[in-house]
C-alpha positions as CSV (number, residue, x, y, z in Angstrom):
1,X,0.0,0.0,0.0
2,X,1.9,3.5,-1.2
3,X,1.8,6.3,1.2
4,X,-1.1,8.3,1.4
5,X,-1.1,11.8,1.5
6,X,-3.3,14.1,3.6
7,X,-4.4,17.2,1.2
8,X,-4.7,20.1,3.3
9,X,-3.6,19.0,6.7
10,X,-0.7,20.7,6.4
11,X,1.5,18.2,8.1
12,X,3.0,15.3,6.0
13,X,1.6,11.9,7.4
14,X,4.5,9.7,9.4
15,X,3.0,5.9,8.7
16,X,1.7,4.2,5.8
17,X,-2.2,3.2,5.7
18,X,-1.8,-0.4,7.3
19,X,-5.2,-3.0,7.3
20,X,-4.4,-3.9,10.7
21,X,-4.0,-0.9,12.5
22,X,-7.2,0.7,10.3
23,X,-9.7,-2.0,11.2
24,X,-9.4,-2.4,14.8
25,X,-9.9,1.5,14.9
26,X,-12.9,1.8,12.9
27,X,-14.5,-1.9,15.1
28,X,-13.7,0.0,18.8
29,X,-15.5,2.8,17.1
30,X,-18.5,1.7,15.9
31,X,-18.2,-0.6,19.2
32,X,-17.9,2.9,21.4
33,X,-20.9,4.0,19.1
34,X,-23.0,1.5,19.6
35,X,-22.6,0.9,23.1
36,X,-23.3,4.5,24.1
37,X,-26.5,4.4,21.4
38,X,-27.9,1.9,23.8
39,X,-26.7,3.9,27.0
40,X,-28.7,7.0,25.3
41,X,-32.4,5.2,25.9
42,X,-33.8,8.5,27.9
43,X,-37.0,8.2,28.9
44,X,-40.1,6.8,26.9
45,X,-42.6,9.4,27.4
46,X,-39.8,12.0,26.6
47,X,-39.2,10.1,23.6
48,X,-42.6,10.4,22.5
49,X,-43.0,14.2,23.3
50,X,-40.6,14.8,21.0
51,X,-41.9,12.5,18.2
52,X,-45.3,14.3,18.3
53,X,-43.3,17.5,18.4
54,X,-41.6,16.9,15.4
55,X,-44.8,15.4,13.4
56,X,-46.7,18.6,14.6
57,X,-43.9,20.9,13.3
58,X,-44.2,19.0,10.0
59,X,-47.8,19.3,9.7
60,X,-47.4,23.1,9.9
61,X,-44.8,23.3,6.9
62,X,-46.5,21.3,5.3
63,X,-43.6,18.3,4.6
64,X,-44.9,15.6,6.7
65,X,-44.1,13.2,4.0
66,X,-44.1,10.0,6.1
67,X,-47.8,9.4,5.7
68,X,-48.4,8.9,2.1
69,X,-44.9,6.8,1.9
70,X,-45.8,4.5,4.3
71,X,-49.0,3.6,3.3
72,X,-47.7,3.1,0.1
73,X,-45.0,1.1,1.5
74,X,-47.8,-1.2,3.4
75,X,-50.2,-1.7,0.9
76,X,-47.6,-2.2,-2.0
77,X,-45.4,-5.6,-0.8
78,X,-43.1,-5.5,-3.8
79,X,-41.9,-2.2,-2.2
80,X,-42.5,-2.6,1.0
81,X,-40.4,-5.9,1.3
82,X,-37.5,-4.8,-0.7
83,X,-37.6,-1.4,1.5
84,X,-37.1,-3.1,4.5
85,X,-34.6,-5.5,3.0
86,X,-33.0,-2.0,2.1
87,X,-33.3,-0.4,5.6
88,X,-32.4,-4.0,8.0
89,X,-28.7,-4.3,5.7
90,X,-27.4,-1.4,3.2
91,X,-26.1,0.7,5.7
92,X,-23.8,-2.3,7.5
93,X,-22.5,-3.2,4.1
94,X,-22.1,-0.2,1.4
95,X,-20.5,1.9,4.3
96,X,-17.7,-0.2,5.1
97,X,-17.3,-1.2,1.3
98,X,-17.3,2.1,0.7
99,X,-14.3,2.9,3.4
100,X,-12.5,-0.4,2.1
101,X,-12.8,0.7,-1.1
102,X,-11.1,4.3,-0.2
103,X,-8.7,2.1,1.4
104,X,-7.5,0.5,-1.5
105,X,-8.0,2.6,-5.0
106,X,-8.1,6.1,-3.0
107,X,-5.9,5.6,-0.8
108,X,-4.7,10.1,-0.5
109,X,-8.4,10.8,0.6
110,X,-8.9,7.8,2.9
111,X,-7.8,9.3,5.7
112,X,-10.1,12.3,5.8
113,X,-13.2,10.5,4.5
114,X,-12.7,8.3,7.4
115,X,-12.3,10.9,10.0
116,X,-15.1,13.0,8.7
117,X,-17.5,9.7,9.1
118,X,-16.5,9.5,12.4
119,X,-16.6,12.5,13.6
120,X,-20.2,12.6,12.4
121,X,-21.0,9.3,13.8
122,X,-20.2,10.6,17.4
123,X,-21.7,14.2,16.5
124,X,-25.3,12.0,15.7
125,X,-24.4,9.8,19.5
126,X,-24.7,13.3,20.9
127,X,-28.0,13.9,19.3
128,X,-29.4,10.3,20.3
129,X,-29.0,11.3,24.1
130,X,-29.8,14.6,24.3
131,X,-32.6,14.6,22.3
132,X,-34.7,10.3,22.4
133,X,-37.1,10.4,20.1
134,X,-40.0,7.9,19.4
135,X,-40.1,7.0,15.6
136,X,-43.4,7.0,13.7
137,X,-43.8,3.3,13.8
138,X,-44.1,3.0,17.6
139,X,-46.6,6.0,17.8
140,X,-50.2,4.8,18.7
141,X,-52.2,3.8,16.2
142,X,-54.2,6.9,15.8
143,X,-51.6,8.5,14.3
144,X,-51.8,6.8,11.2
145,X,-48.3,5.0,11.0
146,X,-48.0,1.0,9.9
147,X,-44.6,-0.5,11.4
148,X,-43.5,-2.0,7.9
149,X,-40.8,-4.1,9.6
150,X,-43.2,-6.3,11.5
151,X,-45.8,-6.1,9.0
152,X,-43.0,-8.3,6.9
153,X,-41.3,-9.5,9.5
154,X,-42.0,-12.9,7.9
155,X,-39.7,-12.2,4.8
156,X,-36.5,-11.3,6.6
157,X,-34.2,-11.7,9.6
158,X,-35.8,-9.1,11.7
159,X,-38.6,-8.9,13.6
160,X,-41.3,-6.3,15.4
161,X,-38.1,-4.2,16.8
162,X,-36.6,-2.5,14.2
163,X,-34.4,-4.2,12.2
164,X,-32.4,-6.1,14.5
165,X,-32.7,-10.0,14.1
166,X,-35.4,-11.7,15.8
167,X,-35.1,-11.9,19.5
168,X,-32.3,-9.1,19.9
169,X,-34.8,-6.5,20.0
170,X,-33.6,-5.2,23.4
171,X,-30.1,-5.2,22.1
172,X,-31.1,-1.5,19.7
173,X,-32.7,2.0,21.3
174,X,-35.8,1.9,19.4
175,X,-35.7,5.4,20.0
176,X,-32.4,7.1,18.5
177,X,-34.6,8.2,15.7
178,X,-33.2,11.7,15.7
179,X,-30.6,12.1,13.5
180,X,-31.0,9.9,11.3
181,X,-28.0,8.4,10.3
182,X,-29.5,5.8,7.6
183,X,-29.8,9.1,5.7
184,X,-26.2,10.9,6.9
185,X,-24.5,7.7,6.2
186,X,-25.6,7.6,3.0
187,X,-24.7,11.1,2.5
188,X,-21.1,10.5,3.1
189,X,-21.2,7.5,0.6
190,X,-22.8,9.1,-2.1
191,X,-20.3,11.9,-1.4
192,X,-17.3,10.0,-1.8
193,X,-18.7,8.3,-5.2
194,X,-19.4,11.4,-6.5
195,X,-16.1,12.7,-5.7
196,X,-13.8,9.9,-6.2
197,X,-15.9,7.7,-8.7
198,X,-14.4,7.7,-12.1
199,X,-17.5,6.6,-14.4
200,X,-21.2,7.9,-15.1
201,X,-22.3,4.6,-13.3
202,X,-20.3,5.4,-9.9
203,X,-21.4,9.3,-9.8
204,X,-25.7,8.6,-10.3
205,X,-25.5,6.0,-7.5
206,X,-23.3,8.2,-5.4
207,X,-26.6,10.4,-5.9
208,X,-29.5,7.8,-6.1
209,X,-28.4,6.5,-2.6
210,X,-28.7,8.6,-0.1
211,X,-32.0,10.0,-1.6
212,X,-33.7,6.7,-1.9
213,X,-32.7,6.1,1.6
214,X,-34.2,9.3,2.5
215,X,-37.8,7.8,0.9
216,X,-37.1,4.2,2.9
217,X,-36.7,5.8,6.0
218,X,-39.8,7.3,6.0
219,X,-42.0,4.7,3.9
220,X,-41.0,1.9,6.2
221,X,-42.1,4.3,9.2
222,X,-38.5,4.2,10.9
223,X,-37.7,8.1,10.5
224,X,-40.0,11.8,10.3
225,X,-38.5,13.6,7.2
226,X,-37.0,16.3,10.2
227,X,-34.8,13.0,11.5
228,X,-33.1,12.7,7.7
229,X,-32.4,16.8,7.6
230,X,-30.6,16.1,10.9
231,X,-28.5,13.4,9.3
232,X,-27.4,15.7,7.0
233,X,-27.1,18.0,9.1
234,X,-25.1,16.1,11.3
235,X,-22.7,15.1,8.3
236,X,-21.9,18.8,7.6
237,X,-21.0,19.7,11.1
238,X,-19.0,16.1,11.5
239,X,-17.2,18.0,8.5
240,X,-15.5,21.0,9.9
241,X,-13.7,19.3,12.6
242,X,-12.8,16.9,10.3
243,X,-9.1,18.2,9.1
244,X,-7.9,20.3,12.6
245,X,-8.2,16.9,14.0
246,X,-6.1,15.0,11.7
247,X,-3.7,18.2,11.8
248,X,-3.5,17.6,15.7
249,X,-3.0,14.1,15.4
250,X,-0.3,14.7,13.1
251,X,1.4,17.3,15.4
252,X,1.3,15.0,18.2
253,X,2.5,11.6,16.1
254,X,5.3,14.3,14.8
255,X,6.7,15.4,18.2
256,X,6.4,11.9,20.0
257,X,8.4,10.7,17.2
258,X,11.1,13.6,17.7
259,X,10.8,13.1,21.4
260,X,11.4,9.3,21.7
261,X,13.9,8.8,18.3
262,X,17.2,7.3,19.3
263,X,20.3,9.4,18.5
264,X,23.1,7.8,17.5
265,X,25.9,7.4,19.3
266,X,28.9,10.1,18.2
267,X,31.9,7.8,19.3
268,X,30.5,4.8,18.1
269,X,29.9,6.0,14.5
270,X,33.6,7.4,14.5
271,X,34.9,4.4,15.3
272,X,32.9,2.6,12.8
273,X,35.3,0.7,9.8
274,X,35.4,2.6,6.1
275,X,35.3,1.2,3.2
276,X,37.4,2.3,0.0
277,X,37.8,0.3,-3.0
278,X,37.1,-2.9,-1.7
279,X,40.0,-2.4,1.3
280,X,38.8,-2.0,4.8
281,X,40.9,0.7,7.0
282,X,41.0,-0.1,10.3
283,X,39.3,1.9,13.6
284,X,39.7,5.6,13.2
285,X,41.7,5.4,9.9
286,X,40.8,7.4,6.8
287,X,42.9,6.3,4.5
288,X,42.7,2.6,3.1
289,X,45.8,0.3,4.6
290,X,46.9,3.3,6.7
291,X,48.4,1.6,9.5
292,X,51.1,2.0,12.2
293,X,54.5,0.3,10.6
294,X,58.0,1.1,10.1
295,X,59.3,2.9,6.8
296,X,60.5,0.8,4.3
297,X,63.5,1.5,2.1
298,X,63.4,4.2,0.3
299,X,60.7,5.6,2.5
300,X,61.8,9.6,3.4
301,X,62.5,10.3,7.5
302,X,59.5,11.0,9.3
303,X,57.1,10.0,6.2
304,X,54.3,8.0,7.0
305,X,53.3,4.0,5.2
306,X,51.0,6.4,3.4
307,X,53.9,8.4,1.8
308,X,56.1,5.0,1.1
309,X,53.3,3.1,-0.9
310,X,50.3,2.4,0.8
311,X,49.0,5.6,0.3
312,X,49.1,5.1,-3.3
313,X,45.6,4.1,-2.7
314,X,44.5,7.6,-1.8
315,X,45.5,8.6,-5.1
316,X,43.1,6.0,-6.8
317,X,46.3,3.6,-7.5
318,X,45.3,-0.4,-6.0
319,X,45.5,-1.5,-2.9
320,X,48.2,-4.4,-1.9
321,X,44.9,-6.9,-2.9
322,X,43.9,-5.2,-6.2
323,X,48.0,-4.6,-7.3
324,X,48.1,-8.8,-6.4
325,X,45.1,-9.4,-9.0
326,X,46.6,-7.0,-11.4
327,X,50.2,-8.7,-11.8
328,X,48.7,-12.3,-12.5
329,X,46.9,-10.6,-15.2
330,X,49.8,-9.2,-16.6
């Protein structure tokens, strides 16, 4: 995997993009995520204050969309079923193929396209606690909502409790229905095939997706239209603290680094051998062969082996090894 750069962080990053350190991080996430969805219950009848709340607002500007979808959605099985089929799996699978695929083929912008979906994610776990909200489905019945997931509960894995599988019901908050994050998931995936998709093909589904999840949401009775302008929402503020938080991670990666590198020791690298022409010198020498000895004939007082012959090397003539090879060959 080549090195991926960071566009606009401003600080180069220190460690190739590495499967096993990327996965773990992403699993404790969505593990920190989900945990703390279920922590963020709140209280029922506060749950369905603000569902009413929401449907009331919607009634006055005239979007409350989620009627007409859902009973379209529960009179019309070949929608509703594939709907549901749509709502109970895409998110767990073109998400992570999406960030895999990033991974892999785009590998400069993975980094900030996985930040920014994080971010978001924990932006949206804010949202679920301070604000529990009771999704359409589990409104009384006067209301005029028809819980599309057990109405074909029969076709899938789930059951009467969202889209979890049958008997895990109490293992999802029913009512973290605002933001929604079907819809801001989505977003980011369409998003990044829009941006990084290189054909026709990758660019309409990077926008068919998150608007036909916006229509599933609401037609399978799992999200008011308000809960999808929160996801987006939600997305665009994940956004801006996208990038100063890479830069700071970067800062800090760059100064632990500095702070914990190991110097090299100054007296062992000078006493380190060097290597000239294929003849090693010995500790502390510079020039090949140049060792202690006494002058041989010829050799001027006080000159040094260098000056009698050896030091012929320094000039670029052969060592004693190179001269030996040389007179065979003559």
């Amino acid at each position: 995997m080549p090195q991926a750069e960071t566009p606009g962080t401003g600080v180069s990053p220190l460690t190739r993009l590495r499967w096993w350190t990327e996965l773990p991080l992403v699993l404790v996430v969505y593990a920190s995520y989900s945990a703390g969805r279920l922590l963020a219950r709140g209280d029922v009848s506060d749950a369905v204050d603000h569902g009413l709340a929401i449907l009331r607002l919607e009634k006055l500007l005239h979007i409350d969309a989620e009627h007409p979808l859902n009973r379209l959605f529960t009179r019309e099985a070949w929608l509703g079923v594939p709907a549901d089929f749509w709502y109970a799996s895409l998110h767990y699978l073109v998400t992570p193929a999406i960030l895999v695929w990033l991974f892999r083929r785009r590998a400069a912008h993975y980094r900030a396209a996985r930040t920014w979906l994080l971010s978001s994610t924990f932006i949206g776990l804010i949202g679920f606690s301070l604000m529990p909200t009771c999704p359409p489905r589990l409104l009384a019945a006067g209301h005029g909502f028809v819980d599309s997931m057990a109405q074909y509960s029969s076709y899938g894995w789930w059951g009467g409790q969202a889209s979890a599988p049958r008997g895990l019901g109490g293992m999802t908050n029913q009512y973290a229905a605002m933001p929604s994050l079907h819809v801001g998931w989505a977003l980011w995936c369409g998003v990044m095939l829009w941006r990084y998709g290189r054909t026709r093909w990758a660019k309409a589904v990077g926008v068919a997706y998150p608007l036909l999840t916006t229509i599933v949401v609401m037609g399978t009775a799992n999200h008011y239209f308000l809960d999808a302008a929160a996801g987006v929402a939600v997305m665009g503020v994940g956004f801006l603290p996208a990038l100063p938080l890479m830069r700071a991670v970067a800062t800090v990666k760059v100064r632990l680094r500095a702070r914990f590198a190991t110097v090299p020791d100054a007296s062992a690298a000078a006493g380190s051998s060097i290597v000239s022409g294929g003849c090693q010198t010995s500790t502390g020498e510079r020039i090949p062969r140049q060792r202690t000895s006494d002058p041989g004939p010829g050799a001027e007082p006080g000159a040094s082996p260098a000056d009698a012959g050896d030091g012929a090397a320094a000039w670029g003539l052969p060592c004693s090894s190179e001269a030996e090879s040389l007179g065979k060959a003559r």
